[in-house]
C-alpha positions in Angstrom: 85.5 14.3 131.8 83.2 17.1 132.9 84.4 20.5 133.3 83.3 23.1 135.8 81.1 25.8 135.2 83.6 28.2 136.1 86.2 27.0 133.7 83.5 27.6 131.2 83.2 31.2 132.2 86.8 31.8 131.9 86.2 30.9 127.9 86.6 33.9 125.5 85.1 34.0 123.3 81.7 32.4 124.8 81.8 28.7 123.2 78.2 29.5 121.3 79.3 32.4 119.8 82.6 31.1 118.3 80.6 28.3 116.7 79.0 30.6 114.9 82.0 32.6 114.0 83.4 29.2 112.4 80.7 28.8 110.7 80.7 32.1 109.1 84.1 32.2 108.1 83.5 28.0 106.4 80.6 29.1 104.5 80.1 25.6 104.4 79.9 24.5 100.7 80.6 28.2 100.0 76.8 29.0 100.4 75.6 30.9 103.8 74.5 28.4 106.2 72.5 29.0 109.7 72.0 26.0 112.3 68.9 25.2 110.6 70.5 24.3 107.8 73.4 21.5 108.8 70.7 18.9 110.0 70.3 18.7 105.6 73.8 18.3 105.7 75.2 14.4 106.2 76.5 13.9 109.6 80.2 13.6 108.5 80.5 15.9 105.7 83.8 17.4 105.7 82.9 20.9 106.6 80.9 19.7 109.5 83.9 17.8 110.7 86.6 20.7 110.2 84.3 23.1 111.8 83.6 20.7 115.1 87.8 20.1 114.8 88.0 24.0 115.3 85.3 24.7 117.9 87.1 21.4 120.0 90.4 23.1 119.7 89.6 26.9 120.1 86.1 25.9 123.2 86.0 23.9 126.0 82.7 22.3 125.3 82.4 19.0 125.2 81.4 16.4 122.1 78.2 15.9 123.0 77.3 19.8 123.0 79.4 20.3 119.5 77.4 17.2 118.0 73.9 18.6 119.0 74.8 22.2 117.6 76.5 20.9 114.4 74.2 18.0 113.8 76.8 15.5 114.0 75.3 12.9 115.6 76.5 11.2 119.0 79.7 12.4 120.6 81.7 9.5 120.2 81.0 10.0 116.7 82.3 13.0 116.6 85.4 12.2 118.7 86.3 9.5 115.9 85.7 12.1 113.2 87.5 14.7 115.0 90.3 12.5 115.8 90.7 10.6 112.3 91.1 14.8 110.7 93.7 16.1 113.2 95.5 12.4 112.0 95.8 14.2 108.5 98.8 16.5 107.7 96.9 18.1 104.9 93.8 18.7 106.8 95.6 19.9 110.4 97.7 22.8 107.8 94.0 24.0 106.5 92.7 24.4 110.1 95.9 26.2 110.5 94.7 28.4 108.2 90.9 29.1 109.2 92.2 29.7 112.5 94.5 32.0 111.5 91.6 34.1 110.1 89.5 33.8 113.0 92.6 34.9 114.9 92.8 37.6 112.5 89.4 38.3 112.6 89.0 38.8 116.4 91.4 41.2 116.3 89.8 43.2 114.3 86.5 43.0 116.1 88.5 43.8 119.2 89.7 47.3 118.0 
């Protein structure tokens, strides 16, 4: 399913810039991580998947833009990954929680 480019517009944050803000609040394996850096990363390591889960939930963008940004691989792939987490009780409360602090943190940014 494609979306428009104006539904993309409506998006706030901007989809590339959230990314980044769930990657900064992950801290993937607790050390700071750039884009660079997840290509050394396996294609479904944990991390990779939870952020991917939270950019699909909080963006519009589609899989194939949130695999070529996370270094995921294809975007059926990730759809599988994606879909197999947000299965998981315990993994869909943790999300909970890092988008809580994203939520958190926006507001902050926006005062």
């Amino acid at each position: 399913m494609e979306r428009s480019a104006a539904f993309r517009e409506r998006l706030t944050p901007p989809p590339w810039l959230e990314i980044n803000r769930v990657l900064d609040a992950f801290q993937l394996s607790h050390e700071p991580v750039g884009m660079a850096d997840l290509a050394k990363l396996r294609r479904g390591h944990p991390d990779k998947v939870r952020c991917a889960a939270l950019v699909r939930m909080r963006t519009a963008m589609e899989n194939n833009w949130i695999a070529a940004r996370l270094a995921l691989g294809g975007s059926t792939y990730v759809s599988s990954l994606v879909n197999r987490l947000l299965r998981d009780a315990k993994e869909r409360r943790t999300l909970a929680a890092h988008e809580r602090a994203l939520d958190a943190e926006n507001e902050k940014v926006e005062k």
